[in-house]
N, C-alpha and C positions, 0 to 999 in steps of 0.2 A: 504494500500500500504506500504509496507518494506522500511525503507529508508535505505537507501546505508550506511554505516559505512565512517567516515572524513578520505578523504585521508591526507594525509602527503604532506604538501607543500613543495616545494624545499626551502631553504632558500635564502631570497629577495635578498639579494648581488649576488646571481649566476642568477635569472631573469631579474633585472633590479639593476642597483647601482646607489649608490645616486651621484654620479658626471653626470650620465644622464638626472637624475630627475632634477638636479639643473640647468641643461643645458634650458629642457622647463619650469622650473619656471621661468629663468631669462627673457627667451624670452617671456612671460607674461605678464611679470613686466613691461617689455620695451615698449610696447604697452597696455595700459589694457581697451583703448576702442576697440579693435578689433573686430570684428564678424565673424564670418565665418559659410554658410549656409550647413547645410547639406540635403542631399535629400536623397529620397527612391521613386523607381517605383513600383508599384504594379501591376501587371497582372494576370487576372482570368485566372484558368485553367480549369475552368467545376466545376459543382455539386458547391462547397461551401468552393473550394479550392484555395488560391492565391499563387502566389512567388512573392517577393520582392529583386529587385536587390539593392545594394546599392555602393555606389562612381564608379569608375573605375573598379571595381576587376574582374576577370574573371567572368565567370558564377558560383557563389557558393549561389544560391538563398538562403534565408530562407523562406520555404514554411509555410503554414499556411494552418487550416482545422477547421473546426468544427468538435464534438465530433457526434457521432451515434444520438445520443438523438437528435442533433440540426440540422438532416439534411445532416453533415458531413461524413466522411467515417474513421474518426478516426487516419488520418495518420499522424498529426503532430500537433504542439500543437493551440488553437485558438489567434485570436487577442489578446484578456485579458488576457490571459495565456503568450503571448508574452511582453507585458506591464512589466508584473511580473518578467519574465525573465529581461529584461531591464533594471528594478531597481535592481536587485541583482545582476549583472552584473556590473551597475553601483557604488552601495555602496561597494562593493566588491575591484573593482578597488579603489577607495578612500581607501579604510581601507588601504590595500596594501602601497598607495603610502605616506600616511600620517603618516603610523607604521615606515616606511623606515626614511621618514624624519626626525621623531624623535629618531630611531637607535632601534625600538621596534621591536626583531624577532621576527616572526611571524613562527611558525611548521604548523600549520593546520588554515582553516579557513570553514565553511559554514556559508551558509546567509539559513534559512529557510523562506519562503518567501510565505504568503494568503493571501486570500482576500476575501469579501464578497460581493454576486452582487443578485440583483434579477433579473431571466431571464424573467418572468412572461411577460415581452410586447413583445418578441420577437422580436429585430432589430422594432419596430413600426407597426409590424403586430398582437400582442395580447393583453394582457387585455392591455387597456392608460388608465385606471384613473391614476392620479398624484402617481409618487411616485420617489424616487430616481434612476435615470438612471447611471448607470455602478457602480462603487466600492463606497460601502458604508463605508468599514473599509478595509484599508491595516495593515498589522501585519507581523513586520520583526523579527526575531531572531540568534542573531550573534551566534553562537561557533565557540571560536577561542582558540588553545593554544599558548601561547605567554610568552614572557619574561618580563611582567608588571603587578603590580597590576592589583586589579575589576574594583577601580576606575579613572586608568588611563586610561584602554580598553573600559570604562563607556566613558571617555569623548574623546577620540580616533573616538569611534564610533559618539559619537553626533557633533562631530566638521565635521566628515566625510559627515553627512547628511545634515550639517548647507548649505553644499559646493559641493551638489551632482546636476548635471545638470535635472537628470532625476528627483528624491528627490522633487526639488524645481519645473518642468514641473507641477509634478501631484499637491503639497502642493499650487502655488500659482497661480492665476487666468492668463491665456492665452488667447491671442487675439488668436479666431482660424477663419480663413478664406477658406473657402472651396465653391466653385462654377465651374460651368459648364467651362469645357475649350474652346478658340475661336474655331469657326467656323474655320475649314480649308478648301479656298479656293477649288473647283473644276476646274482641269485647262482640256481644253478641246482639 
């Protein structure tokens, strides 16, 4: 597959400026035990395809598919493919907002972004002997042109990931809770 040639980023000041940035730093600071939940609805559309609405927004799904091989019809990208998107997406945003902070422009940026999974049990329908279920190794690679040394854009990027929501999702152990939803009443 061809990969596309680094677009040219606008430069940070004209996207977002740092008196914005420091606007929802402070509001962080002010509160730093906060929470705030986010959700996502998933609905099947047939064969092996979902969308996923998310907060309020109008209807601008991100749909999901498996590939040909897996059953799929190939039309958009799969769950773990989406995963990947989410962290690049995310470290992405970080670099961005942490280059700002520190007055580092940024002209270009990509995240190359893999991962290595064994499909071999399929979702729990094919071979189960033991083995590591979903990403065995994720593997990110920044290029980015920028007005900073290797070793500032070195530690740019690792301070970026120390403080990624998604970064730290997948790096450290999550309570996950997942069961059948209540019973809805039948009213008659």
């Amino acid at each position: 597959m061809a990969k596309p040639p680094l677009t040219p980023v606008i430069p940070l000041p004209s996207l977002v400026g740092k008196r914005e940035l420091d606007l929802v730093v402070a509001k962080a600071k002010a509160d730093p035990t906060a929470v705030r939940t986010l959700r996502c609805r998933t609905v099947a559309q047939g064969r092996l395809s979902q969308l996923n609405y998310i907060r309020d927004l109008p209807p601008q799904p991100v749909m999901e598919d498996e590939p040909e091989g897996l059953l799929g019809e190939s039309t958009a990208p799969n769950a773990s493919e989406a995963l990947l998107a989410a962290l690049g997406s995310c470290l992405s945003i970080g670099i961005h907002a942490n280059a700002l902070a520190q007055g580092i422009p940024i002209r270009s940026l990509e995240l190359s972004v893999e991962a290595d999974i064994n499909m071999t049990s399929v979702w729990g329908s094919g071979d189960l002997t033991p083995k590591t279920i979903g990403f065995e190794t994720i593997r990110v690679a920044v290029t980015m042109d920028a007005d900073a040394s290797r070793k500032a854009l070195a530690a740019l990027i690792k301070h970026t990931v120390m403080w990624s929501p998604v970064a730290n999702t997948l790096h450290n152990p999550v309570h996950l809770d997942v069961a059948l939803a209540p019973a809805i009443a039948n009213v008659a």
